[in-house]
Backbone as CSV, one residue per row, in Angstrom:
resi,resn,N_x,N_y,N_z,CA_x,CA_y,CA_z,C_x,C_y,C_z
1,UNK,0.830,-1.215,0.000,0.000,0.000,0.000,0.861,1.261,0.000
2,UNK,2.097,1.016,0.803,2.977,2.131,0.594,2.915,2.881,-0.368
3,UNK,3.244,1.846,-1.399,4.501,2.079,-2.874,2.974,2.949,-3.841
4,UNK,1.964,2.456,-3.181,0.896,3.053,-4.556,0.595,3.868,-3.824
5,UNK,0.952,4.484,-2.458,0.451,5.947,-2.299,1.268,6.853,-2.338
6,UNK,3.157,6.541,-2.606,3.823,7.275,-2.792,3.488,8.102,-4.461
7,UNK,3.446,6.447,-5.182,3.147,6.881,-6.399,2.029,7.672,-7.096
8,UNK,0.974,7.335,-6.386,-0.069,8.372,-6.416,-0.059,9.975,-6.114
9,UNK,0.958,10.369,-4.996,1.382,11.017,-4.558,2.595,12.319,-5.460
10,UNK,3.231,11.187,-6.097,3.858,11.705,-6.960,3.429,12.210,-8.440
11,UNK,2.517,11.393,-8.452,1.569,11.518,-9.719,0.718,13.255,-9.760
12,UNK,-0.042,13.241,-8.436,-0.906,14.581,-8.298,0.353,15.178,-8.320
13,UNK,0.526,15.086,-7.548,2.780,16.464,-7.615,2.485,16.921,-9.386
14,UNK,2.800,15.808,-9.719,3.719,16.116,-11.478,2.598,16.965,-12.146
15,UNK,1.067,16.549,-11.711,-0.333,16.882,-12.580,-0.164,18.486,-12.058
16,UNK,0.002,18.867,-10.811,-0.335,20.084,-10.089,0.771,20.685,-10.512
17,UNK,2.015,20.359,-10.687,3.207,21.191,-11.944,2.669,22.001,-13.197
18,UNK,2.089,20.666,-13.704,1.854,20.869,-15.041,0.503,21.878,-15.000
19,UNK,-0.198,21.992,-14.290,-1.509,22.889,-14.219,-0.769,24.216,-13.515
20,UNK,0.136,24.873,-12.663,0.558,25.756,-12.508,1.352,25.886,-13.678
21,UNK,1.879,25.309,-14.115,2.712,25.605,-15.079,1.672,26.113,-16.585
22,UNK,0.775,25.662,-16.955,-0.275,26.191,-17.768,-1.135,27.243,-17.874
23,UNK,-1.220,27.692,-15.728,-1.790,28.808,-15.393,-0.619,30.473,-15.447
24,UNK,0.634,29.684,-15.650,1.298,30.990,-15.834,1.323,31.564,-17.479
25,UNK,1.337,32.691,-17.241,0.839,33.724,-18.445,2.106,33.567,-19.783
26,UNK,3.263,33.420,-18.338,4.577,33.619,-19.229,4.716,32.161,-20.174
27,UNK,4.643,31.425,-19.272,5.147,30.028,-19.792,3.513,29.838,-21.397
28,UNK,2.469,30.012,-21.113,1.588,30.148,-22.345,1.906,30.794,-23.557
29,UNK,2.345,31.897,-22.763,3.035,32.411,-24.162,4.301,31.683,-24.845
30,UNK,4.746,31.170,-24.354,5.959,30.671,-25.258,5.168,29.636,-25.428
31,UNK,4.537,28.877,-25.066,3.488,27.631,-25.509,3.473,27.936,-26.858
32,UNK,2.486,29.210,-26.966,1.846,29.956,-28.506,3.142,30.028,-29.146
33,UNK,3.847,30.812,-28.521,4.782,30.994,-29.501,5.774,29.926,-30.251
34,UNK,6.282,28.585,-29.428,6.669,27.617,-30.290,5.566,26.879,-31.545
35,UNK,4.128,26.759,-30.745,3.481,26.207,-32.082,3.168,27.240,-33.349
36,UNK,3.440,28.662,-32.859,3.488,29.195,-34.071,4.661,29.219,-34.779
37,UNK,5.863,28.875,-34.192,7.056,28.918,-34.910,6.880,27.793,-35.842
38,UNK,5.985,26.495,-35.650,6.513,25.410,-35.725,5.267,25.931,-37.456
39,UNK,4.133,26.299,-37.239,3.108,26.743,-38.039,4.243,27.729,-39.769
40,UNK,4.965,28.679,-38.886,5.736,28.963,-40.315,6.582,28.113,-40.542
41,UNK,7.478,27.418,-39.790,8.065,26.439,-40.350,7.059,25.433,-41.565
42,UNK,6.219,24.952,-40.964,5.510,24.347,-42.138,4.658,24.965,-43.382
43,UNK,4.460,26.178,-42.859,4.277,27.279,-44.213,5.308,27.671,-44.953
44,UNK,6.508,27.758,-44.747,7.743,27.628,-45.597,7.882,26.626,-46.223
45,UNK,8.516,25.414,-45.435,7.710,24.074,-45.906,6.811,24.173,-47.165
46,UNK,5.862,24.375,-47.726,4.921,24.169,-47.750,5.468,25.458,-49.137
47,UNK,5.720,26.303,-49.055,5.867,27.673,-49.383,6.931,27.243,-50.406
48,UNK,7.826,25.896,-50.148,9.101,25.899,-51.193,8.842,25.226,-52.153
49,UNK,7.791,24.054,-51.554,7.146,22.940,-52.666,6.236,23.907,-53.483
50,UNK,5.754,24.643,-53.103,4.820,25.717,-54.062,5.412,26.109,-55.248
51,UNK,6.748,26.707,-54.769,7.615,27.408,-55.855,8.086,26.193,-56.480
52,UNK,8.807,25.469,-55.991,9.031,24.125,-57.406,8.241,23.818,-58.069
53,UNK,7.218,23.659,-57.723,5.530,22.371,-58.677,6.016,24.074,-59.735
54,UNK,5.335,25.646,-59.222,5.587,26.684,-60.270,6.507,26.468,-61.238
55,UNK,7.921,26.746,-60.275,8.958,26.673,-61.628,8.692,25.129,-62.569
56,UNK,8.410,24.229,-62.046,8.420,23.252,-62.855,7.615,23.348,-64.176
57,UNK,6.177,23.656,-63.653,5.198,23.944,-64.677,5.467,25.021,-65.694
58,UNK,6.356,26.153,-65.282,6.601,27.259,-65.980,8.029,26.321,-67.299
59,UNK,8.554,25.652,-66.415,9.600,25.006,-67.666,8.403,24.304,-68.159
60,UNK,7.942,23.246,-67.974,6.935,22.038,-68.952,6.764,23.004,-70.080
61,UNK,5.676,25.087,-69.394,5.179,25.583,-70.634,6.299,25.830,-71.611
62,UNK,7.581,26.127,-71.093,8.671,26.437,-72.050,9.183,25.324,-73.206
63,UNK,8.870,24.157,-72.401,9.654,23.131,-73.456,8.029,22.559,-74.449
64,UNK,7.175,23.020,-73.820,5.523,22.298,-74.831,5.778,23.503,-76.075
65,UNK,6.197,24.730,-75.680,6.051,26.040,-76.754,7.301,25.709,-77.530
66,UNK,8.134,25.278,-76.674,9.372,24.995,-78.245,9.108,23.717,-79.059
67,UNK,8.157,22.867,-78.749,7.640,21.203,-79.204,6.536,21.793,-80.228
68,UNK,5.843,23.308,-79.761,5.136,23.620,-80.907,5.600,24.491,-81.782
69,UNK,6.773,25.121,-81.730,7.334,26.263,-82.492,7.878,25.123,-83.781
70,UNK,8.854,23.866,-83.218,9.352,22.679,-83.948,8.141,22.206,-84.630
71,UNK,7.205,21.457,-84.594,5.694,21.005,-85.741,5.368,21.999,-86.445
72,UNK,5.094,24.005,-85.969,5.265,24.589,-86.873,5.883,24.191,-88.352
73,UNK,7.422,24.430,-88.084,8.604,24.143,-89.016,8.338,23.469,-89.538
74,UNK,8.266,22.040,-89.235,8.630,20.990,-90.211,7.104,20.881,-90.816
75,UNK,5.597,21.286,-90.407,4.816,21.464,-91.215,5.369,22.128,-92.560
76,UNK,5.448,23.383,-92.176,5.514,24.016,-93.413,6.864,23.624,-94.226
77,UNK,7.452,23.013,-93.875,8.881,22.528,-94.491,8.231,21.117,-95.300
78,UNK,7.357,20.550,-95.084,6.776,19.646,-95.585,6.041,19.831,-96.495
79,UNK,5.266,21.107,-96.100,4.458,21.494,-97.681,5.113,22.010,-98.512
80,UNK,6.469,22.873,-98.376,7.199,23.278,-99.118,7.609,22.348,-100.197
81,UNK,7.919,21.251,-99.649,8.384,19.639,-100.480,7.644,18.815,-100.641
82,UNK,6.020,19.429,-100.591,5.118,18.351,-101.003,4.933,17.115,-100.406
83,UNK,5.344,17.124,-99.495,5.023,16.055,-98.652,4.020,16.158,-97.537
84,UNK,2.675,16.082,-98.398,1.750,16.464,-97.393,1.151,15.475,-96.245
85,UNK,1.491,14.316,-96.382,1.857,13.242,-95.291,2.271,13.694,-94.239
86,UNK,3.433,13.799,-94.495,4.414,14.440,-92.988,3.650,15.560,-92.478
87,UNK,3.517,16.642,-93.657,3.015,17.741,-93.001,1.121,17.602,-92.160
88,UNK,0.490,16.716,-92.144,-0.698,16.409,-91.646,-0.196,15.893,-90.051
89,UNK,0.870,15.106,-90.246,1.905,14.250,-89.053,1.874,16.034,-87.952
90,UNK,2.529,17.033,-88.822,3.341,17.295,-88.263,1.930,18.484,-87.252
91,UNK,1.437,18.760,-88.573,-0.288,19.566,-87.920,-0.685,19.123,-86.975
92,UNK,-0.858,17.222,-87.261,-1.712,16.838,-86.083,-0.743,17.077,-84.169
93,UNK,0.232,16.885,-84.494,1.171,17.202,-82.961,1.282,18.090,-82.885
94,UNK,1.174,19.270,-84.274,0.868,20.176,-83.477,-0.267,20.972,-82.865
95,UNK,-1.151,20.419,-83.667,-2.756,21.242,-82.211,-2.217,20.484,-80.917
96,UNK,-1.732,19.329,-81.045,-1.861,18.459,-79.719,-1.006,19.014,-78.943
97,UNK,0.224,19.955,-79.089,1.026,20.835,-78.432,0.091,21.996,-78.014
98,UNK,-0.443,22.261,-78.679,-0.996,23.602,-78.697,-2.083,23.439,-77.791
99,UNK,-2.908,22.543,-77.579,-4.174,21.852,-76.530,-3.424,21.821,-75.067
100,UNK,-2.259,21.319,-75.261,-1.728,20.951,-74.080,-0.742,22.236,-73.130
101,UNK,-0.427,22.940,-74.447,0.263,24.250,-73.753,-0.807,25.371,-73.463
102,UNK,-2.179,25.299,-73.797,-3.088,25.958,-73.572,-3.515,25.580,-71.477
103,UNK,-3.687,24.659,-71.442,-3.893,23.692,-70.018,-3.116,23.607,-69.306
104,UNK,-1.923,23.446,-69.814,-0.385,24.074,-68.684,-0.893,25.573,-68.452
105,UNK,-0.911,26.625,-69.498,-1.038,27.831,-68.932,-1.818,28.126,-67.749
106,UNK,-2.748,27.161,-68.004,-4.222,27.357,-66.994,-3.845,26.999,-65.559
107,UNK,-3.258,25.752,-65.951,-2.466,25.138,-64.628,-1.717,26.113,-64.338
108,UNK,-0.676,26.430,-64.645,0.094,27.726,-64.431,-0.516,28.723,-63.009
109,UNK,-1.410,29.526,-64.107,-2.426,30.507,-63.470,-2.995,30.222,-62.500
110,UNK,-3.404,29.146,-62.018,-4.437,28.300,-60.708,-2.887,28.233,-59.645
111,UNK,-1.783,27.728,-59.999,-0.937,27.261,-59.108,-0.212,28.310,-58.610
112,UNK,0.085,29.348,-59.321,0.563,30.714,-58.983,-0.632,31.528,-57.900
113,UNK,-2.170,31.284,-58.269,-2.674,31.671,-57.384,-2.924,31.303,-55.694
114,UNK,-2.794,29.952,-56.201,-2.018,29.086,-54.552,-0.990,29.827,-53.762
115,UNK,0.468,29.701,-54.811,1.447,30.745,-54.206,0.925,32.030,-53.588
116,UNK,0.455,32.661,-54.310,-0.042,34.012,-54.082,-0.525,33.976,-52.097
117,UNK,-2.026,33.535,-52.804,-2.591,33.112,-51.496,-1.861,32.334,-49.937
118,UNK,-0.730,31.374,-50.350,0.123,30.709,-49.508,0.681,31.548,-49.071
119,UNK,1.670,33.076,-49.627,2.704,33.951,-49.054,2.322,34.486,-48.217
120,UNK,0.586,34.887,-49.076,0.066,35.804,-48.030,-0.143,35.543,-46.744
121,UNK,-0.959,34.319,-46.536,-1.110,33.543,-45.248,0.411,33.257,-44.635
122,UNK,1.320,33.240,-45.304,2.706,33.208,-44.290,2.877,34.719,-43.879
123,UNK,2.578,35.202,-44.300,3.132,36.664,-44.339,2.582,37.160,-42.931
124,UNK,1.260,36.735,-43.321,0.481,37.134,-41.836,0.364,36.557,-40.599
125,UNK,0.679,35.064,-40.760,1.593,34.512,-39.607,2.592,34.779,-39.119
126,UNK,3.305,35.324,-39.703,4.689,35.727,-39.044,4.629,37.359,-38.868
127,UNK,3.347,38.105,-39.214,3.319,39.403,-38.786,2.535,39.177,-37.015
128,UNK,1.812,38.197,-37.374,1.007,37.852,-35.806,2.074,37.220,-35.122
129,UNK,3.184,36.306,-35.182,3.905,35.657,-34.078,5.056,37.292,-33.893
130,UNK,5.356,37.829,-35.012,6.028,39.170,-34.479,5.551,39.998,-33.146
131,UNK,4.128,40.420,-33.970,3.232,41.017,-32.964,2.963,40.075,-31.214
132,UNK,2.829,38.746,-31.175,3.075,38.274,-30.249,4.346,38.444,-29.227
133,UNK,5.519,38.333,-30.145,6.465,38.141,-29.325,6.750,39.884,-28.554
134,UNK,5.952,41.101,-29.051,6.165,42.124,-28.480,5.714,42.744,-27.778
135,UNK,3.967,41.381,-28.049,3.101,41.564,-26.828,3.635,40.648,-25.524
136,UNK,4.339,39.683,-26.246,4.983,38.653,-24.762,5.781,39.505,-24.422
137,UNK,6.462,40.381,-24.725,7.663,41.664,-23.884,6.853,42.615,-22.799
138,UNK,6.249,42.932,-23.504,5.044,43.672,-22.655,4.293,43.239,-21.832
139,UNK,3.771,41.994,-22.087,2.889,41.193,-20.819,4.199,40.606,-19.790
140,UNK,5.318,40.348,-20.195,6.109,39.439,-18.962,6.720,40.823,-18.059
141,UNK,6.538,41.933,-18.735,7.386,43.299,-18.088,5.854,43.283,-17.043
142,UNK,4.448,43.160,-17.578,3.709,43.712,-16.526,3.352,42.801,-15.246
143,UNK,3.678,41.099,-15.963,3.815,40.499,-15.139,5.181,40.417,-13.848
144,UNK,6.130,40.907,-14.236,7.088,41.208,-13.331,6.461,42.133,-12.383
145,UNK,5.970,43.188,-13.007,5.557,44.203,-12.174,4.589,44.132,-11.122
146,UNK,3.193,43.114,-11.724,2.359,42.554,-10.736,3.215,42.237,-9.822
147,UNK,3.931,40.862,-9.984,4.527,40.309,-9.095,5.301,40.850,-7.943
148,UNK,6.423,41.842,-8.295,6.834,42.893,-7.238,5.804,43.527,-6.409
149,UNK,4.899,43.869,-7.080,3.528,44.920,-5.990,2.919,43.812,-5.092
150,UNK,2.358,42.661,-5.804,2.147,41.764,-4.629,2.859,41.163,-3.389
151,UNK,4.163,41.198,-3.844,5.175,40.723,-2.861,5.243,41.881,-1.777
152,UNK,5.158,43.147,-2.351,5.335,44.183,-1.445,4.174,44.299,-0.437
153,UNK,2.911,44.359,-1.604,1.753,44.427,-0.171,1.727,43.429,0.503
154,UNK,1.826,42.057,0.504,2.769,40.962,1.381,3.474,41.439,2.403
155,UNK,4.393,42.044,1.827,5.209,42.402,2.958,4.554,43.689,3.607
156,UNK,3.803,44.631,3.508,3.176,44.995,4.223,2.473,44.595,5.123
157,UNK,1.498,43.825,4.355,0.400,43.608,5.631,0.916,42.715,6.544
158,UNK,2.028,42.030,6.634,2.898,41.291,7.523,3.399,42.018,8.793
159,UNK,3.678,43.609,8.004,4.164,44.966,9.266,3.388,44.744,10.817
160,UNK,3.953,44.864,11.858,3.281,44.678,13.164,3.536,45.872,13.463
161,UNK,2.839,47.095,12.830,2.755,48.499,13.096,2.957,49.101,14.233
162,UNK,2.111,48.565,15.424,2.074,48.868,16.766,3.447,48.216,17.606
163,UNK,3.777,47.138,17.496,4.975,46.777,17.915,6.077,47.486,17.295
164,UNK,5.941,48.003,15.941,7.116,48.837,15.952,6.944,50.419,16.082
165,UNK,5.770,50.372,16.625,5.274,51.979,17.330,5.657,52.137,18.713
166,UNK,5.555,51.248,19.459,5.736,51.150,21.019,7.641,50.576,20.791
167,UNK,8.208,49.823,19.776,9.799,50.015,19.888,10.539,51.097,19.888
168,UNK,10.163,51.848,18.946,10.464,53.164,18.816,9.952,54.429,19.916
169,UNK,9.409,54.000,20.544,8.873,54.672,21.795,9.584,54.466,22.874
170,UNK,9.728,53.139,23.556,11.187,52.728,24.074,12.475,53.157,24.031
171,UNK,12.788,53.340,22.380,13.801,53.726,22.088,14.341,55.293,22.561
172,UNK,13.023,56.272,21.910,13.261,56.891,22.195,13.962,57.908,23.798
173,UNK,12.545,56.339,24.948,12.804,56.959,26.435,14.158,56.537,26.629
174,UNK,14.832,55.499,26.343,16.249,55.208,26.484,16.998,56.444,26.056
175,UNK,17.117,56.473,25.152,17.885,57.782,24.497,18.179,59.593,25.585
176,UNK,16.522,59.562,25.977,16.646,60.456,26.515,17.185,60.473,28.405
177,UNK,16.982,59.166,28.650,17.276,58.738,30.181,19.103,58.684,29.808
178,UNK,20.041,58.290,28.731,21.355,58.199,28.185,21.872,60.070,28.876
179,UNK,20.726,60.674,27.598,21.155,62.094,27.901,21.135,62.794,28.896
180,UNK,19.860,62.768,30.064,20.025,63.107,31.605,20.795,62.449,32.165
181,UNK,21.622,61.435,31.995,22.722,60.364,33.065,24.011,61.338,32.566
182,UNK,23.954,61.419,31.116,25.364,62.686,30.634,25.030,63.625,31.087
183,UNK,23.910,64.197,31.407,24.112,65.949,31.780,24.457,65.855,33.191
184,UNK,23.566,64.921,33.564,23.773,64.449,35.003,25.463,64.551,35.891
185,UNK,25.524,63.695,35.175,27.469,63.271,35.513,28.200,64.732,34.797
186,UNK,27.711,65.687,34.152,29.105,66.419,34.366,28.759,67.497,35.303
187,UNK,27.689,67.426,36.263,27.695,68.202,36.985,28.724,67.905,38.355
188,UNK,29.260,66.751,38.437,30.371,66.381,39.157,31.347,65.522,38.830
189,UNK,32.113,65.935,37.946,32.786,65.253,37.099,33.945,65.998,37.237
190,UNK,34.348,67.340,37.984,35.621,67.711,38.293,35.583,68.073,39.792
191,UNK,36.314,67.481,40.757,36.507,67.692,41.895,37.433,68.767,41.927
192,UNK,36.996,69.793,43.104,37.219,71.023,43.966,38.282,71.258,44.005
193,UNK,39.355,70.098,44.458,40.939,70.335,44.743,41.577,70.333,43.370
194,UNK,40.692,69.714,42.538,41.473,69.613,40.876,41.012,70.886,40.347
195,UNK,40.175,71.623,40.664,39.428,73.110,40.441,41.157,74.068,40.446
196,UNK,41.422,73.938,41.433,42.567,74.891,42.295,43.782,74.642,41.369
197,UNK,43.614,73.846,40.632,44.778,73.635,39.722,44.865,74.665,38.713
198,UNK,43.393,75.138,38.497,43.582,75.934,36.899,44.094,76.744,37.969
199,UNK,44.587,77.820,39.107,44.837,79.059,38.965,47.069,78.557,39.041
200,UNK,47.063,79.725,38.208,48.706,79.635,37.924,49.407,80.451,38.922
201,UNK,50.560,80.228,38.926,51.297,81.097,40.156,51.545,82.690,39.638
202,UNK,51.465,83.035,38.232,51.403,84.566,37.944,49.948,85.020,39.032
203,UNK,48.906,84.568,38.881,47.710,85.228,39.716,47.904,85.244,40.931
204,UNK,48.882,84.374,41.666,48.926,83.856,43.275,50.120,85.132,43.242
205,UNK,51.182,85.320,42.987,52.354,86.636,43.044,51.357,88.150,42.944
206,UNK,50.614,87.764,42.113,49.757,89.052,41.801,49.164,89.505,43.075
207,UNK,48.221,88.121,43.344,47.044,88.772,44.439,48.179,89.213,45.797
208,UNK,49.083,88.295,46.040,50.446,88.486,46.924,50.659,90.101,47.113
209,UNK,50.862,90.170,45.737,51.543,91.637,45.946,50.685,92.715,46.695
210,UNK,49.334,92.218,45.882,47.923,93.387,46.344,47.917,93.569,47.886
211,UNK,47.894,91.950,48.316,47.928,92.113,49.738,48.476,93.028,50.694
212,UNK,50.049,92.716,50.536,51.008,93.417,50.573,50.835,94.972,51.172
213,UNK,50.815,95.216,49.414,50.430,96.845,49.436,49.415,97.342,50.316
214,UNK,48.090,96.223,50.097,47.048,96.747,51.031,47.877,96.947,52.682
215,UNK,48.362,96.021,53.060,49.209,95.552,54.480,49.842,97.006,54.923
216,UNK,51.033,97.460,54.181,52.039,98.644,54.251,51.262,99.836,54.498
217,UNK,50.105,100.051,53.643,49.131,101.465,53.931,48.529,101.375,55.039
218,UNK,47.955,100.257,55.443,47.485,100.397,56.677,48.569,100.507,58.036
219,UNK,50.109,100.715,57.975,50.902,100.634,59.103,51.504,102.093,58.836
């Protein structure tokens, strides 16, 4: 029972590939776009045998018109010499050239209109797989673009707004409890006896002297 529920298992897997894989826009398009490649390929195909059967038929009319230009000749080369035998020979092959290069022409005309009609229909297949492939530029650019905006509002609505409203609120009281502990501390941050250091002994001779003087006036 294992082995047929792995395999079963594996089976929906491969099916559920292949159906995401059908539901994406991008991957369809190249779908279209190989069977249309594959569509002018066989209109080329198709497009070369056209032109041979043409050229072919266009030689047949060339070599039936020189088979009747030749019975011409030797008709009248026959009546010239009285040999009106030959020349009946030569009459009768030639309407029969002439019947038959009439019906090539026709053929001709019908098979050229095939061509005609065939180019055109290639022509416009490969103006539509053009036009595709510039609409597939354009649809996979907007599909990128979907894709980024969704990921983003994703990542939005994921935001825990208020938790990072009340972090930053925290943050801030830290910050400011940092700055009263610094203002704090340099209000005693130089002791009294280290005070007495800034005065230099020029001010101590000075005030000395003042004394002094004051001292002498009063005796």
């Amino acid at each position: 029972m294992g082995i047929f529920k792995r395999m079963k298992t594996m089976t929906m897997a491969e099916i559920n590939r292949m159906l995401d894989g059908m539901e994406n826009p991008i991957a369809m398009l190249n779908e279209y776009s190989r069977e249309m490649e594959q569509e002018i390929a066989k209109g080329q195909k198709a497009l070369a045998s056209q032109i041979f059967v043409e050229k072919k038929q266009a030689a047949l009319i060339l070599e039936t018109e020189g088979l009747l230009a030749k019975r011409v000749r030797q008709a009248k080369l026959a009546i010239e010499r009285g040999e009106d035998e030959m020349a009946k020979l030569a009459v009768q092959e030639k309407l029969v050239h002439q019947e038959q290069l009439s019906l090539y022409k026709e053929q001709l005309e019908a098979i050229k209109e095939q061509t005609r009609n065939l180019i055109e229909k290639l022509n416009q297949l490969k103006e539509t797989y053009n036009e595709m492939q510039h609409k597939k530029l354009l649809l996979a650019s907007r599909v990128n673009v979907a894709q980024s905006i969704n990921q983003i509002q994703k990542a939005s609505f994921s935001f825990q707004t208020d938790n990072i409203g009340r972090g930053i609120a925290r943050a801030e009281e830290r910050i400011l409890l940092m700055e009263a502990q610094v203002q704090a501390g340099n209000q005693f941050s130089t002791p009294i006896l280290e005070r007495l250091d800034f005065v230099n002994d020029e001010e101590v001779e000075k005030e000395m002297e003042k004394l002094k003087y004051e001292q002498e006036k009063v005796i």
